[in-house]
C-alpha positions, 0 to 999 in steps of 0.5 A: 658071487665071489668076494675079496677079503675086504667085504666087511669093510664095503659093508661097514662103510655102506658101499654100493655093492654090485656084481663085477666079472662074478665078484660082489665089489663096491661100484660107490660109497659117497658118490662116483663123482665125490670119490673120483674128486677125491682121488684127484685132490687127496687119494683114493683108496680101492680095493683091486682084490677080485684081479688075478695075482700068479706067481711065476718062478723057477731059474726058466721064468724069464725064458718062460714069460718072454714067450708067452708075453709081447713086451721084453721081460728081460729089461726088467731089473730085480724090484722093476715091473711093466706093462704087457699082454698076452696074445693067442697065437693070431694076435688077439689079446687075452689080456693086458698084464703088469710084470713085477720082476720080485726076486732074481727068479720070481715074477709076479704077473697081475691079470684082470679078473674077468680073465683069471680063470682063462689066463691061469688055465693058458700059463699052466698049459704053456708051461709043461712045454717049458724047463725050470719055470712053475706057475702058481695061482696066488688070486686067494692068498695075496689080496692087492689094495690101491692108493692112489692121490696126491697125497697117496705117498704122505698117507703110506708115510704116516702110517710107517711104510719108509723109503718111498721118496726114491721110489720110481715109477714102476717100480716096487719094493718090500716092506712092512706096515707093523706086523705086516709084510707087503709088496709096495707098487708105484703103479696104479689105473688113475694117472696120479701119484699112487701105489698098490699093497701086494699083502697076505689076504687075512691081513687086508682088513687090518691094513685097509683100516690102518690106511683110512685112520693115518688118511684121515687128517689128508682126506682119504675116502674109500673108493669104488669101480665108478671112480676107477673107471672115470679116472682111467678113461681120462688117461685113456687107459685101455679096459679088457672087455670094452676097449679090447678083446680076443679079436683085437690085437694090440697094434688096433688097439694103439699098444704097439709099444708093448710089442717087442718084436726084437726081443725074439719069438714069442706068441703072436709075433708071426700075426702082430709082424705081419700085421704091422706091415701091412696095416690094420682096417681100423685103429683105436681113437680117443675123442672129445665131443664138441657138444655138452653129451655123454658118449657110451659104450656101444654108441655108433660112430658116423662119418662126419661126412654125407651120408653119415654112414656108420664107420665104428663104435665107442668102447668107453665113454663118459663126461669128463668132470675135469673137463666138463665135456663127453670124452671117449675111445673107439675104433674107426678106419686109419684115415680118420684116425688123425688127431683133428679129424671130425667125428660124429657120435650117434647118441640116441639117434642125435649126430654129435660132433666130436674130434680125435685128439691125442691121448691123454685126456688128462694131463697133469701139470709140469713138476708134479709126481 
């Protein structure tokens, strides 16, 4: 198994150690639910190292990622990032992205893990047909660290990170901690307040440490996959190989606004445009269960009507601790795609109803960051 910068201190902190998309990285230390807890009250600290980070540049990147991305690239302002995909030419999602726009010519593309490999193989083909535009996997040489909490934007304070009071949402900013320079991101996978380290691989485990002691007083935990995965089901944030795949695209997916087609040809537009128009078979729902169960991935969903024939699947689901109910995504027809419509999740041969309702699962109180 591969292994991000920061493995000692997953080790020196006893975290449960498992294998993800063919990295070794924490699935725990104090408990999924306690880590989960703590990024909802406190902040969270994660490492995000095993995803892909690829450097495009040249005077040609713009011109090069509007092709080969869905959403518009050149609304991004210098130091501005956003969400996107990358599709295959049917349509089909390769995977989902963040877009930094770092420097007048230069864009950082962040892809996950499991997908590295692949995207990096597609970018360096697609490229030899492009002018002024070079490509550069930087997955070894930057490590990614994510804070995220409340409390994320005191603690990057405490330990001597400045300016992030006027930070905005998606937005990014260089700076130095020490010694150290590093990309600040407030972007993250929680629905919280939160930022995420773009630094020097050989730096991490020494910033890592300088994050958790200027925590300490704030009551900042290390945190690991289980944790991320709760929190980002809560805000019904997609996961590539459950929620979404090759053979999804993102108008099933509920991604549409992702997707610009005015923004001019890129790939997968003729499919997505077509797509659009006519319809799709089935369209991604989140639901919430009416009774006290855990919905999983690969459960069946019925029809709430007789016969309860079998009209999807669940992609992602778990027991919500903030609401103490099942919570979860997955694809049923159009028609039953309504928020209020009734639904039945088959949970071991047991019909449980459940009802779609409008994402998020999670939503924040007024006037909070």
């Amino acid at each position: 198994m591969k292994q991000t910068p920061l493995i000692d201190a997953h080790r020196k902190a006893q975290g449960k150690l498992v294998d993800f998309a063919g990295w070794e990285m924490p699935i725990q230390y104090s408990g999924v639910v306690d880590e989960y807890q703590t990024v909802r009250r406190h902040a969270g600290l994660f490492d995000v190292s095993h995803m892909g980070r690829i450097r495009v540049s040249g005077p040609g990147s713009l011109a090069f990622l509007q092709r080969v991305t869905t959403n518009d690239v050149s609304t991004l302002s210098v130091q501005q990032s956003h969400y996107s995909m990358i599709c295959a030419q049917n349509g089909g999602i390769k995977d989902d992205i963040f877009v930094y726009h770092v420097k007048p010519y230069e864009f950082l593309v962040c892809v996950n893990a499991s997908n590295r490999e692949k995207i990096v193989t597609w970018l360096h083909e697609k490229v030899e047909q492009a002018q002024g535009c070079k490509v550069q996997d930087q997955s070894a040489s930057l490590a990614q660290i994510a804070i995220q909490g409340p409390a994320s934007r005191d603690i990057l304070a405490a330990a001597g990170i400045a300016d992030l009071s006027t930070l905005k949402i998606r937005h990014c900013l260089d700076a130095t901690l020490g010694d150290d320079s590093l990309l600040v991101t407030r972007t993250g996978y929680t629905g919280e307040l939160g930022y995420e380290l773009y630094l020097p691989a050989e730096r991490a485990p020494k910033v890592w440490e300088q994050l958790l002691e200027a925590g300490r007083p704030l009551s900042i935990k290390p945190a690991g996959l289980g944790a991320r995965d709760l929190l980002r089901l809560e805000m019904a944030y997609l996961l590539y190989g459950n929620d979404m795949n090759e053979e999804t695209t993102p108008i099933e997916a509920g991604a549409e606004w992702v997707v610009k087609f005015d923004k001019g040809d890129f790939i997968g537009r003729t499919e997505l445009l077509a797509q659009q128009a006519q319809g799709t078979a089935r369209r991604l729902v989140a639901f919430e269960l009416v009774e006290k169960a855990v919905p999983r991935h690969g459960f069946k969903i019925l029809s709430a009507q007789t016969p309860h024939t079998e009209i999807g699947e669940v992609t992602s689901g778990n027991l919500s601790p903030l609401l103490q109910k099942g919570i979860g995504m997955g694809y049923v027809p159009p028609a039953t795609a309504r928020p209020g419509s009734s639904i039945l999740i088959d949970i071991r041969g047991r019909a449980c109803p459940a009802v779609v309702v409008k994402p998020p699962f999670y939503k924040k109180p007024a006037g909070t960051p």
